[in-house]
C-alpha positions, -999 to +999 in steps of 0.1 A: +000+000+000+015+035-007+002+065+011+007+097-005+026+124+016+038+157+015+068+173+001+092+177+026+101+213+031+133+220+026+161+230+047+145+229+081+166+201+092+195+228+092+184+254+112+186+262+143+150+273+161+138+285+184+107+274+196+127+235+203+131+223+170+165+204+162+195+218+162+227+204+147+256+201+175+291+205+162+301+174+173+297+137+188+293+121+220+334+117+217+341+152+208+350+143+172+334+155+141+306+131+126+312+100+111+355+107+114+371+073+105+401+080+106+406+104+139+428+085+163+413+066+195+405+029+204+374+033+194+383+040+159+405+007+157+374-011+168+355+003+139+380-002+110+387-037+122+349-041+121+349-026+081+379-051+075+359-076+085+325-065+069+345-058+034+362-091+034+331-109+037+301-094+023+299-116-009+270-113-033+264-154-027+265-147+013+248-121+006+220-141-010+216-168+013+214-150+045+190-131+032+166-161+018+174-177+052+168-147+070+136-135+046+119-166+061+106-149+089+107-179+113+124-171+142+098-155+168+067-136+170+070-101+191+056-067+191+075-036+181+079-025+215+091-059+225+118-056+197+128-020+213+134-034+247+153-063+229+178-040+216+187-024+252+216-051+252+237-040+224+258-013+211+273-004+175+309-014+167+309+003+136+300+037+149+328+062+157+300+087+176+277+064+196+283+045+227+252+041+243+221+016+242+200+017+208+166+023+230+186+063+235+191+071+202+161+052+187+138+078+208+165+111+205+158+104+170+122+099+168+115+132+188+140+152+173+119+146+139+087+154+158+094+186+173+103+199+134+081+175+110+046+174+136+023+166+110+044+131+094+036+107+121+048+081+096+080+098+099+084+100+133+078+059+139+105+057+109+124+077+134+120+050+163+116+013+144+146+023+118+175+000+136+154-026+154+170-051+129+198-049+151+183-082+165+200-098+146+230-094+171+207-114+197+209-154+206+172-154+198+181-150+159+214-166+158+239-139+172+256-125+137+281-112+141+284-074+142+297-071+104+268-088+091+243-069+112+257-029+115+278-005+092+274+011+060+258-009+031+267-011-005+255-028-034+270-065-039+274-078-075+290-046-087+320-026-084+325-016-045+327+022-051+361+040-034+340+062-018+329+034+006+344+039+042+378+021+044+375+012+012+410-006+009+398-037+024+374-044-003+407-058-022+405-092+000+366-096-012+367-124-038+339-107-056+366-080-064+384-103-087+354-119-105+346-102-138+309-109-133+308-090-105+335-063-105+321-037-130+302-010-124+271-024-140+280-062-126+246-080-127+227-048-133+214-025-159+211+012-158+178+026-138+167-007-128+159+008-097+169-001-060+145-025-051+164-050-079+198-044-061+210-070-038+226-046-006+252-060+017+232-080+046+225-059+076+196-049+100+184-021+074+174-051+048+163-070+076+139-048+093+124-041+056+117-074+050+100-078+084+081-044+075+071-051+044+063-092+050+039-082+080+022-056+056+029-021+075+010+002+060+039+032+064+041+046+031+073+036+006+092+062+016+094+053+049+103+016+040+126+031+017+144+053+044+142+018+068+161-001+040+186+024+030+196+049+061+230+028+064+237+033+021+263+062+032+275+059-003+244+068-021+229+095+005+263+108+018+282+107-016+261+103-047+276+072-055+258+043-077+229+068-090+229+050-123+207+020-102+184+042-094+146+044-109+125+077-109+107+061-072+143+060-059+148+095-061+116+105-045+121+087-021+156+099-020+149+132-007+128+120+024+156+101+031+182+132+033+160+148+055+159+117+080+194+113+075+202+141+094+183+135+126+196+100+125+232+113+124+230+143+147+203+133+173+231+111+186+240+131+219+236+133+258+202+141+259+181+114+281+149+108+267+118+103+293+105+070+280+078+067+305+064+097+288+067+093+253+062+055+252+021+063+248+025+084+218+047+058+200+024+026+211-004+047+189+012+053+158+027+014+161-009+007+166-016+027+138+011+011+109+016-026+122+000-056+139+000-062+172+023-091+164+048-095+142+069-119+127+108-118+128 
């Protein structure tokens, strides 16, 4: 089902206001700029060694099978909120700026988005649901590890583009070396649109297919923004427009807009979750079943 929304206005995200609307801070929880990859700390070894990792192995055949094994949808049945609480256990390896819980900058997100976008209550459950395929990191689903779960995603069966973060490790990724694969085309065609490119496996494919298999009605851009918020290289860079289809860009522009509050709501404010909790339970109410299948 697609639900028809408004364009979103444009440079709002960017301004500071004054009557509580978001505000971009100057930098993150570590004192760093955004998203620095290469700023020395042990925290940025932790994240490199992840992309080594998540480079190396991020095949298009792994890529494939995890996500028909995953796609099946067979591991338990839970609500949204259960999935939220879920996530309380883990944090991020492959994020230089955020070292707290999920549950914190699910809901720093979420209302950071609500105080400037009131009227898209589709956007601000975007806001909140957008990681909970981190699950994946839990026993319950088979604990993958983190590289196969977090990070920034890219198109498999193609050419890894060198504006991927840490891009040199790519060169240990058999696909590199097989001419099927290692062109910019690779298995594709020009504008054959997103939805026929196979991404590297992660929680933002994941959470699609739970979102779209359980029929949430949110409208496509906010599965769009679910499945694609990690694709740095497309949102951040430009890079691999040429798979893109006239929907994509749409969809595209609601997805630079969310791309800021998911980058820049990660700071020290606490969230009340007591009293915000109601609000959210309604619009999950509103765009999914009471149950869903994971």
């Amino acid at each position: 089902m697609t639900i028809l929304v408004e364009q979103p206005k444009t440079g709002v995200a960017d301004e500071a206001k004054g009557n509580g609307g978001f505000v971009v801070p100057d930098t993150n929880s570590f004192g760093n700029t955004f998203r620095d990859y290469n700023a020395e700390s042990e925290r940025q070894k932790t994240v490199e060694e992840f992309y080594r990792m998540n480079h190396i192995h991020q095949t298009y055949d792994f890529v494939k099978r995890t996500r028909e094994k995953y796609g099946k949808l067979d591991r338990v049945e839970m609500s949204i909120w259960e999935c939220i609480e879920l996530l309380n256990e883990f944090v991020d390896e492959s994020d230089p700026d955020l070292d707290e819980p999920q549950i914190e900058h699910l809901l720093q997100t979420a209302e950071a988005i609500r105080k400037d976008y009131p009227n898209e209550d589709w956007l601000h459950l975007t806001g909140l649901i957008h990681d909970l395929g981190k699950v994946l990191l839990h026993r319950s689903f088979g604990e993958l590890p983190q590289w196969a779960v977090v990070g920034d995603t890219f198109p498999v069966g193609c050419a890894f583009d060198e504006c991927n973060v840490h891009h040199k490790h790519f060169k240990e990724n058999p696909d590199g070396h097989n001419p099927k694969f290692n062109t910019k085309f690779g298995v594709y065609s020009e504008g054959c649109g997103l939805n026929n490119v196979l991404m590297s496996w992660g929680h933002d494919d994941y959470m699609y297919l739970v979102a779209k298999e359980n029929k949430s009605t949110l409208p496509s851009a906010g599965l769009f923004i679910i499945r694609y918020h990690s694709f740095y290289p497309l949102h951040k860079h430009g890079a691999y427009q040429y798979l893109m289809n006239e929907e994509d860009k749409e969809n595209l522009k609601w997805l630079h807009i969310f791309n800021k509050y998911d980058l820049y709501s990660k700071s020290k404010v606490r969230i009340d979750v007591d009293k915000v909790k109601p609000y959210y339970m309604s619009l999950i109410e509103k765009y999914f079943p009471a149950k869903l299948k994971w």
